[in-house]
C-alpha positions in Angstrom: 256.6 159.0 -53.2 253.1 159.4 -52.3 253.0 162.2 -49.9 254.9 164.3 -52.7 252.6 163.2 -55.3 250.1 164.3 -53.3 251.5 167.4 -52.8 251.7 168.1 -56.6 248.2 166.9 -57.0 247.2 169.2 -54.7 249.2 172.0 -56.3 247.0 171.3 -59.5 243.8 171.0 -57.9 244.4 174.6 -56.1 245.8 175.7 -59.7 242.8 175.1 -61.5 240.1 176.6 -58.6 242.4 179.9 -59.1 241.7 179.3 -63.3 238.2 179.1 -62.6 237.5 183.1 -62.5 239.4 183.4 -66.0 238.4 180.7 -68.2 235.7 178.4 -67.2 235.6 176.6 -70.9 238.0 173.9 -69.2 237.9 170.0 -68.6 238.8 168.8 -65.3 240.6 165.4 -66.1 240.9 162.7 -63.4 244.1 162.7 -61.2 246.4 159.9 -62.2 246.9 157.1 -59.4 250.5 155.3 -58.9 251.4 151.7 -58.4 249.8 150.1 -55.7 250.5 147.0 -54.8 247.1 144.9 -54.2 248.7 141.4 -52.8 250.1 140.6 -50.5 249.3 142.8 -47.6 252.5 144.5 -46.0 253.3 142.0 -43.0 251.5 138.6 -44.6 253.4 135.7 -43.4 254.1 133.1 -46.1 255.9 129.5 -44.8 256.9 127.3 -47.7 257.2 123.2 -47.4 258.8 120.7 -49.5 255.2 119.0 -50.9 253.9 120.0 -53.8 256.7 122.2 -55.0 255.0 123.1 -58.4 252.2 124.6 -56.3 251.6 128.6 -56.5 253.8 130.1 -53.7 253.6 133.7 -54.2 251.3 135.9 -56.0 251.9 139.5 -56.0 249.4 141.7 -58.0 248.9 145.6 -58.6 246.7 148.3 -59.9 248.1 151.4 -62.1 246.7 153.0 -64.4 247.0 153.3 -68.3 246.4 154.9 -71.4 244.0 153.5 -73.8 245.8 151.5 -76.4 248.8 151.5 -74.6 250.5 148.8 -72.8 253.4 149.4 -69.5 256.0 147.2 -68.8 256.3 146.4 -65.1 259.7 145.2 -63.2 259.1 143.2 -60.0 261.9 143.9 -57.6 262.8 141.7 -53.7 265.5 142.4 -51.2 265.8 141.6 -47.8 264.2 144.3 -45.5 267.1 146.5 -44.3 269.9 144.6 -46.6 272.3 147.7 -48.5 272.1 145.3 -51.3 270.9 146.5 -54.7 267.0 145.0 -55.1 266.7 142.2 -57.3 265.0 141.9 -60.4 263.2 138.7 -60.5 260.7 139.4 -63.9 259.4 142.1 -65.9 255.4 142.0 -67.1 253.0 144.0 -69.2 250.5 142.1 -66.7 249.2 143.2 -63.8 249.9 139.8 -61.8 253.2 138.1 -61.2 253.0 134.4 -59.9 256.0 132.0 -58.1 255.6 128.5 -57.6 257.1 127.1 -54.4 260.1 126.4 -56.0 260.6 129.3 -57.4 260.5 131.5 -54.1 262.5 129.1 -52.3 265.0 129.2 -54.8 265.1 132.6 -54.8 264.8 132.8 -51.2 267.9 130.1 -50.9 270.2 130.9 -53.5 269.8 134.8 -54.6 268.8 136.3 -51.7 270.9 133.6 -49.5 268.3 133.3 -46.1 269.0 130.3 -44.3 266.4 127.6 -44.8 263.9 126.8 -41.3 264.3 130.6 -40.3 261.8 133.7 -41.0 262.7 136.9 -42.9 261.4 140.3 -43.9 261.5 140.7 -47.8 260.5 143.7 -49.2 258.7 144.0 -52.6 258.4 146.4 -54.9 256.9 147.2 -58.5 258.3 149.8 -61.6 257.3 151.3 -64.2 259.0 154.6 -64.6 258.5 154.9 -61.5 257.8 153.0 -58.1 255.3 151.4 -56.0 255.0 151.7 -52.2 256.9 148.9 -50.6 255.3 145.6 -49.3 256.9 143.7 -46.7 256.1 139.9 -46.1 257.4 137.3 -43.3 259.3 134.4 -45.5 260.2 131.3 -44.4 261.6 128.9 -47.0 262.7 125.5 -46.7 266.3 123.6 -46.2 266.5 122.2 -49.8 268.0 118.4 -49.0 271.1 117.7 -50.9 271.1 113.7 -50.8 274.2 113.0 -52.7 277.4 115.0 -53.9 279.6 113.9 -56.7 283.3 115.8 -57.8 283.9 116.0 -61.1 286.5 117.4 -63.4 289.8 116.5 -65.0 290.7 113.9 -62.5 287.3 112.0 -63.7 287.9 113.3 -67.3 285.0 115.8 -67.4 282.7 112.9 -67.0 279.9 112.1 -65.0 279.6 109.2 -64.8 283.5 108.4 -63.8 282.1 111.5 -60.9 283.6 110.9 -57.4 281.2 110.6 -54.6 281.8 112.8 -52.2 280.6 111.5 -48.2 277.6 113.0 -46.5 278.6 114.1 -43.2 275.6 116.3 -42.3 272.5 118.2 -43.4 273.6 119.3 -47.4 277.4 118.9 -46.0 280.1 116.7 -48.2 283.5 115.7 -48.1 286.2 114.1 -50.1 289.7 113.3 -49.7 291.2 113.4 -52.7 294.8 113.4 -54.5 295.5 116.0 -56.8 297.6 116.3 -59.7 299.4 119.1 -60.5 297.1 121.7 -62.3 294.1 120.0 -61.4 290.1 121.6 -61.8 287.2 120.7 -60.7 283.1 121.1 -60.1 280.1 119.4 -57.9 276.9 117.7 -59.5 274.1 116.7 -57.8 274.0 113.6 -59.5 276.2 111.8 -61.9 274.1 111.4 -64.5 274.5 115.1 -66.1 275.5 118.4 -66.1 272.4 119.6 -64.2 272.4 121.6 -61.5 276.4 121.7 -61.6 278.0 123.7 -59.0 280.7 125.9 -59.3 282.9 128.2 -57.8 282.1 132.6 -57.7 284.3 134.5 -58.9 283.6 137.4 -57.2 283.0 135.8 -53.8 286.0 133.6 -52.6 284.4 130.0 -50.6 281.3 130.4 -51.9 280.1 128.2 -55.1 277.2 129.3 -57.3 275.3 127.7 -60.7 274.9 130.4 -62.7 278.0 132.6 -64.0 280.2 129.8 -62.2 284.2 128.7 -62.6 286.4 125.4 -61.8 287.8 125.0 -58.6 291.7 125.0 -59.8 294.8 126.3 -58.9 296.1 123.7 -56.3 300.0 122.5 -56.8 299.7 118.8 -56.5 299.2 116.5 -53.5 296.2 115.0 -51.0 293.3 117.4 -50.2 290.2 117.5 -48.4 287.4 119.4 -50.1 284.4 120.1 -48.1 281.1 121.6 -49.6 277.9 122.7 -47.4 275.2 123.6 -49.7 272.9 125.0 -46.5 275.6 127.9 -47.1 276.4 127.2 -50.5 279.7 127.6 -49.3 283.5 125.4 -49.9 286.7 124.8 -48.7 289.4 123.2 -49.8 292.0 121.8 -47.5 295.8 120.3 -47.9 296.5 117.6 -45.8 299.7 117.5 -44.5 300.1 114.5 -42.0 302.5 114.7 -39.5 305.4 111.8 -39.0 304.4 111.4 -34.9 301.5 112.6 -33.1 301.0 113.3 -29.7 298.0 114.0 -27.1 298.3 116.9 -25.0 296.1 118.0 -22.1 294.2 118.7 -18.9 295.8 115.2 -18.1 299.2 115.4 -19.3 299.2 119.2 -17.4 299.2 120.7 -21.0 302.5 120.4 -21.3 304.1 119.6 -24.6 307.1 117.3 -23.2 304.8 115.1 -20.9 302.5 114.3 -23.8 300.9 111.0 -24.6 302.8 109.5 -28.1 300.1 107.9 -30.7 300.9 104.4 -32.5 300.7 104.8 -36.1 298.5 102.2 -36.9 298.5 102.8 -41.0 299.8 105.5 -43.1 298.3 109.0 -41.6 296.3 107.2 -39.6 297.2 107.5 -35.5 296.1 105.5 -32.5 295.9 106.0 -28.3 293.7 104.5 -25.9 293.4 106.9 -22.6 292.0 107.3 -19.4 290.4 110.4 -19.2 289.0 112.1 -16.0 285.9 113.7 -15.6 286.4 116.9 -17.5 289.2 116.3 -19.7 290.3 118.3 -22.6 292.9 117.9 -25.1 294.3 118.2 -28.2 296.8 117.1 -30.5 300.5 118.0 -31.8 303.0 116.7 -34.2 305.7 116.8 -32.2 306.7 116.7 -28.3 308.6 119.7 -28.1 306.4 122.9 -28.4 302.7 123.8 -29.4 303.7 124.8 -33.4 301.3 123.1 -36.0 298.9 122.0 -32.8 295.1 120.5 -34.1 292.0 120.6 -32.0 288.1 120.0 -32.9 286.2 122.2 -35.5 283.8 123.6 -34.3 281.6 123.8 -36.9 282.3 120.2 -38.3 282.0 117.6 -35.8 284.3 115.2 -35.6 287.1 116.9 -38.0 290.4 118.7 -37.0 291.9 121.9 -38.2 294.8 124.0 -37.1 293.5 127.6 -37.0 290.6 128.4 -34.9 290.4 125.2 -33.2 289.0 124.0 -30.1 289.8 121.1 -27.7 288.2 118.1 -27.6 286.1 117.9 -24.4 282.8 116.7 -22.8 283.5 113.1 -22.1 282.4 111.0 -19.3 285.7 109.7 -16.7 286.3 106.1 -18.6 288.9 104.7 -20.7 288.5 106.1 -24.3 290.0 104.8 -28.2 291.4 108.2 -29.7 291.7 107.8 -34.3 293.0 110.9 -36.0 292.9 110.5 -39.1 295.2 112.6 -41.5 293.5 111.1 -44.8 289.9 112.8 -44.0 291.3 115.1 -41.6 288.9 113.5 -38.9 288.8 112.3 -35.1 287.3 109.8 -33.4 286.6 109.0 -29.5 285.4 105.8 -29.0 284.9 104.1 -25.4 286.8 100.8 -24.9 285.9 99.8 -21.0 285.4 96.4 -22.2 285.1 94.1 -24.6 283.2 90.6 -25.1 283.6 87.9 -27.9 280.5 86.4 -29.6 280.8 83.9 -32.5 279.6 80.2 -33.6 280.9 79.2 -29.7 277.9 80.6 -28.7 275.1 81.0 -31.2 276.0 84.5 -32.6 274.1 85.3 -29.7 275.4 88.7 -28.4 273.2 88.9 -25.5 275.5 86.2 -23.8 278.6 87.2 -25.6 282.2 86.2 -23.4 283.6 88.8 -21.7 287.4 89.2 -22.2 289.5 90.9 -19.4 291.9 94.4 -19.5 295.1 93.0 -19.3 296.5 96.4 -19.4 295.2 99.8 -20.6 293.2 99.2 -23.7 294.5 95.8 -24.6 291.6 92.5 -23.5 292.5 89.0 -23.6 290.4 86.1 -22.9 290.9 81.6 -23.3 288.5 80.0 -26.1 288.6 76.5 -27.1 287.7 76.7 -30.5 286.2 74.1 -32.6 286.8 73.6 -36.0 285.2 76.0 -38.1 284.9 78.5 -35.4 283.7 82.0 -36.4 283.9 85.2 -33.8 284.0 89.3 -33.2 284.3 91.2 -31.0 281.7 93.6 -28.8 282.0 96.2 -27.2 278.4 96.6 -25.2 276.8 93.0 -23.9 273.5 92.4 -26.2 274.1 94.9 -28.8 275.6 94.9 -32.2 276.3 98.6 -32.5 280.6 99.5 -33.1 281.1 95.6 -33.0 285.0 94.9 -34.1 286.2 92.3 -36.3 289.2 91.4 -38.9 290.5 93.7 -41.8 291.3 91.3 -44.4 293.1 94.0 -46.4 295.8 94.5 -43.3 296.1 90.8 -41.6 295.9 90.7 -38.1 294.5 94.2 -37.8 290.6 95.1 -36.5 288.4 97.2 -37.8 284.7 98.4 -37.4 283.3 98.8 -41.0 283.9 96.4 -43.6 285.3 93.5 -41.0 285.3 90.1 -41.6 284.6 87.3 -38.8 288.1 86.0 -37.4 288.0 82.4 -38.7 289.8 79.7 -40.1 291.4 78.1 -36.8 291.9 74.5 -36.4 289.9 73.0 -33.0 292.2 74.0 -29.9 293.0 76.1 -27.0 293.3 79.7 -27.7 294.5 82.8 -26.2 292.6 85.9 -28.4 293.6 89.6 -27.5 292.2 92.4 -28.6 295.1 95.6 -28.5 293.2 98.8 -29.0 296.7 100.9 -28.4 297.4 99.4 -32.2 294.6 98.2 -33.5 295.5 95.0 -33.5 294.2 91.1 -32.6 296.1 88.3 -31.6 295.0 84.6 -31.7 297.5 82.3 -30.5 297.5 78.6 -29.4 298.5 76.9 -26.3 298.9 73.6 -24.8 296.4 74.4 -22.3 296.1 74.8 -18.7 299.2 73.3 -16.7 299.0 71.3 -13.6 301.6 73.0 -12.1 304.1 76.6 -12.9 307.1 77.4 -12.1 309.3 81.1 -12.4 312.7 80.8 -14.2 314.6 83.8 -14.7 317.3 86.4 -14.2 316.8 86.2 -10.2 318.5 83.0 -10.3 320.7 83.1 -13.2 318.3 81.7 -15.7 318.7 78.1 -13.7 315.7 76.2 -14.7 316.3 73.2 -12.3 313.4 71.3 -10.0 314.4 74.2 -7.4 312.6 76.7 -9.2 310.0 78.7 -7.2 306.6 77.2 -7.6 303.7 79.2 -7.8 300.2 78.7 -5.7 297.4 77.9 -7.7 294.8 79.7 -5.7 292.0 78.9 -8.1 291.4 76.5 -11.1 293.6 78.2 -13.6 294.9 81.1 -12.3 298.4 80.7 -9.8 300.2 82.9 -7.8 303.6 83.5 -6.6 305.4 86.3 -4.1 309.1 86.9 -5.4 312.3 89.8 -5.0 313.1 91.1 -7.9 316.2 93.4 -9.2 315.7 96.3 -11.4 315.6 95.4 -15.1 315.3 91.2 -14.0 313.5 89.3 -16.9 311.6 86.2 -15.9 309.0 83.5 -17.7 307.3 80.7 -16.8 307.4 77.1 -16.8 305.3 74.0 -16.5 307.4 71.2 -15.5 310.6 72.8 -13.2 313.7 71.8 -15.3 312.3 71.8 -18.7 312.1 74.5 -21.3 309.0 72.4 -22.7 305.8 74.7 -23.4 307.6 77.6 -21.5 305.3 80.8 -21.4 306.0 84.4 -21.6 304.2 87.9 -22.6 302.6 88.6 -26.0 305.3 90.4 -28.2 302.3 93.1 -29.4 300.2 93.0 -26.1 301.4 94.4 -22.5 300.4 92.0 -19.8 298.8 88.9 -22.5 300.2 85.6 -21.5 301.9 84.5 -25.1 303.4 80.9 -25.7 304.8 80.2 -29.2 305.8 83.6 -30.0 306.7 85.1 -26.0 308.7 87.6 -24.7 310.1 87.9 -21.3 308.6 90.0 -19.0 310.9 92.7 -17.0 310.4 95.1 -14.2 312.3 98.2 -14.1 312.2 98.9 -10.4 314.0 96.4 -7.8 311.0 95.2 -4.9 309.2 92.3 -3.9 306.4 91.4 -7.2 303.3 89.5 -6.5 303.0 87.8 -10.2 299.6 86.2 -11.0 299.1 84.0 -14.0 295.6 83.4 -15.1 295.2 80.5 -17.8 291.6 81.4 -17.6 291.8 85.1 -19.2 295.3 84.7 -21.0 296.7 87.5 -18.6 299.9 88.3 -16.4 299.5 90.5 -13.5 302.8 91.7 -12.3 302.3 94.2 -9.3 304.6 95.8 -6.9 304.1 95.4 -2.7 
């Protein structure tokens, strides 16, 4: 624009030089200047913080001239340096200066011209008046604006704020909700339940993204449970219907990724699965609803940690070799890998100190048993690293018998005694169960021999206080127990009926073996565990 105004000022100038000869009874009037844009200088570099918001964070001023007595409207215009977009109008002046606080720019940087907060960009600036200034370009860098809560609201919560649902922080400005849906159902975010400020709602013109000016409801969803996820460092949504499968199933670099060979889950609640595995250094899976092909398959997303979706998913992956806790979690949509290499019980019996907490043993894959004697009044959880409190287990009083890691309760209420307590990852589940205590002697009564429990039953060695040992031929499918006094069915003991390998007295099982060999079985009355290995 300048280089062809200053051709047609130089067109006038050479005009009136070549006038000069015929009239020289003229007035030579001063050429008139454009816009020029005095502040800031093209390439300034301007990084806003979160202090002092109200602050000046911008100040653009210009020179241009006028007519005496008259007065020009000017339009500020931004876009981003190379963007196709239409500039922006952000004010419109008779004044020669244009000011934006801190808040201002970063809004504007943030929400209308969408730059990602913590990151530098080119803006360009211009200013109009019938016509336009020479651009000014300046290095922006606005802040990441910190959302610190998130509420739903809409006619599930009656249009009310205060009835707003709080939505879970999971990350830097990113929420999530699981909620149920009625048929017909519409709804909008707040950043706090205590108005309509700041409301967020969907754009209608740009599907995922929510906006607070010109917004709509979030509606159209037939009824049922969804997970609605917001991230307002993109001001972007997603809304997500959860569909939990009857069975799950872990498939992998451990199960040779095929579908029929996969691991089953326990479902330890509704939508909510279980498996403790022992992965290998570099193990990957995944997960599938059934065991017969890779349809409806989840893995990882990879842009929310720790939740699992269906289409552009990844496998799970980066874990140490160790035995590992696996929760998928159909409510939230959400995974968990937690490692359970051991386990240790601290309580009243000790001082609530968890620096000398008990260690239980692994009486099989993911399932730890140990013997207490408990006095009355007894109080205990359970922990999984010696001398810290962190992912520390204890009861769910709202499912009996099962454990959980927030909102537990100490296992209490037992009357002073001997106790076997096992812990069963595989289901989420604890055991507390009384015994007689350690016999003097044990024998092994069984299908072997008929079920005959007579004073020729085989006695085992005790090769250490507590724990006794025995070498005996087995058939397939035999099913044998134990006995303290040979010939009596007195204080018989078996297996636990909801842990593999925990030695169980009032509510037993038999145990079996499927393969026909010689077993060396080994009791342990000191850890509540049966070994039962094949020579």
């Amino acid at each position: 624009m300048k280089f062809i105004y200053k051709i047609v000022l130089l067109s006038l100038v050479i005009i009136g030089f070549n006038s000069c000869d015929a009239n020289e009874n003229f007035e030579i009037l001063p050429p008139q200047e454009g816009i020029t844009i005095n502040n800031p200088v093209n390439g300034s570099t301007v990084v806003l913080d979160d202090t002092n918001t109200a602050n000046p964070g911008l100040t653009i001023s210009w020179s241009a001239p006028t007519l005496v007595g008259t007065a020009a409207a000017f339009t500020v215009e931004v876009s981003l340096t190379g963007s196709d977009a239409a500039p922006i109008v952000i004010g419109t002046t008779e004044a020669y200066v244009f000011n934006l606080s801190v808040v201002e720019l970063n809004t504007l940087a943030i929400e209308i011209l969408e730059m990602p907060g913590d990151e530098a960009k080119s803006i360009d600036i211009k200013i109009s008046s019938g016509e336009f200034s020479d651009m000014v370009s300046v290095i922006l860098t606005p802040y990441k604006v910190e959302f610190t809560e998130l509420f739903l609201v809409g006619s599930l919560t009656n249009w009310t704020p205060a009835e707003a649902l709080p939505m879970t922080k999971i990350g830097f400005n990113e929420f999530e909700i699981t909620v149920d849906l009625p048929d017909g159902a519409e709804f909008k975010f707040l950043p706090q339940n205590t108005g309509w400020d700041g409301d967020f709602g969907k754009d209608p013109d740009n599907e995922g993204v929510i906006i607070q000016e010109g917004e709509q409801n979030l509606g159209g969803y037939t009824a049922g449970k969804y997970k609605v996820y917001v991230n307002l460092n993109t001001f972007t949504f997603t809304v997500t219907e959860v569909v939990a499968p009857i069975n799950l199933f872990l498939v992998g670099s451990l199960t040779g990724w095929e579908p029929t060979t996969s691991l089953p889950f326990f479902k330890a609640s509704e939508n909510v699965f279980t498996i403790v595995v022992n992965l290998p250094a570099g193990a990957e899976f995944k997960f599938l609803p059934t065991n017969t092909g890779w349809d409806g398959d989840f893995g990882k997303d990879p842009d929310n940690e720790g939740s699992i979706i269906q289409e552009g998913e990844q496998n799970l992956s980066g874990y140490d070799a160790g035995k590992y806790l696996v929760i998928v979690d159909f409510d939230t949509l959400t995974y968990k890998v937690s490692p359970v290499g051991s386990l240790n019980v601290v309580g009243s019996i000790n001082g609530w100190d968890n620096a000398s907490a008990l260690p239980m043993d692994e009486a099989s894959l993911g399932i730890f048993s140990i013997v207490l004697d408990l006095p009355d009044g007894a109080e205990f959880k359970f922990l999984p690293t010696l001398g810290s409190w962190d992912g520390d287990w204890g009861a769910d009083e709202a499912n009996e018998g099962r454990i959980i890691q927030d909102g537990e309760s100490n296992l209490s209420g037992y009357e002073a005694g001997k106790y076997i307590v096992a812990v069963n990852f595989n289901t989420m589940s604890y055991t507390v169960s009384k015994i007689t205590g350690t016999p003097a002697n044990l024998f092994l009564v069984g299908g072997f021999n008929g079920w005959s429990n007579t004073a020729g039953n085989p006695q085992f060695t005790q090769t250490s206080d507590g724990v006794f040992e025995i070498t005996q031929t087995l058939s397939a499918n035999d099913e044998f127990k134990f006995v303290p006094i040979a010939g009596s069915w007195d204080n018989d003991f078996g297996e636990s009926k909801v842990a593999s390998g925990v030695l169980e007295q009032l509510e037993e099982d038999n145990l079996k073996v499927t393969a026909a060999g010689s077993y060396k079985i080994i009791v342990n009355f000191n850890k509540g565990n049966i070994s039962v290995v094949l020579q």
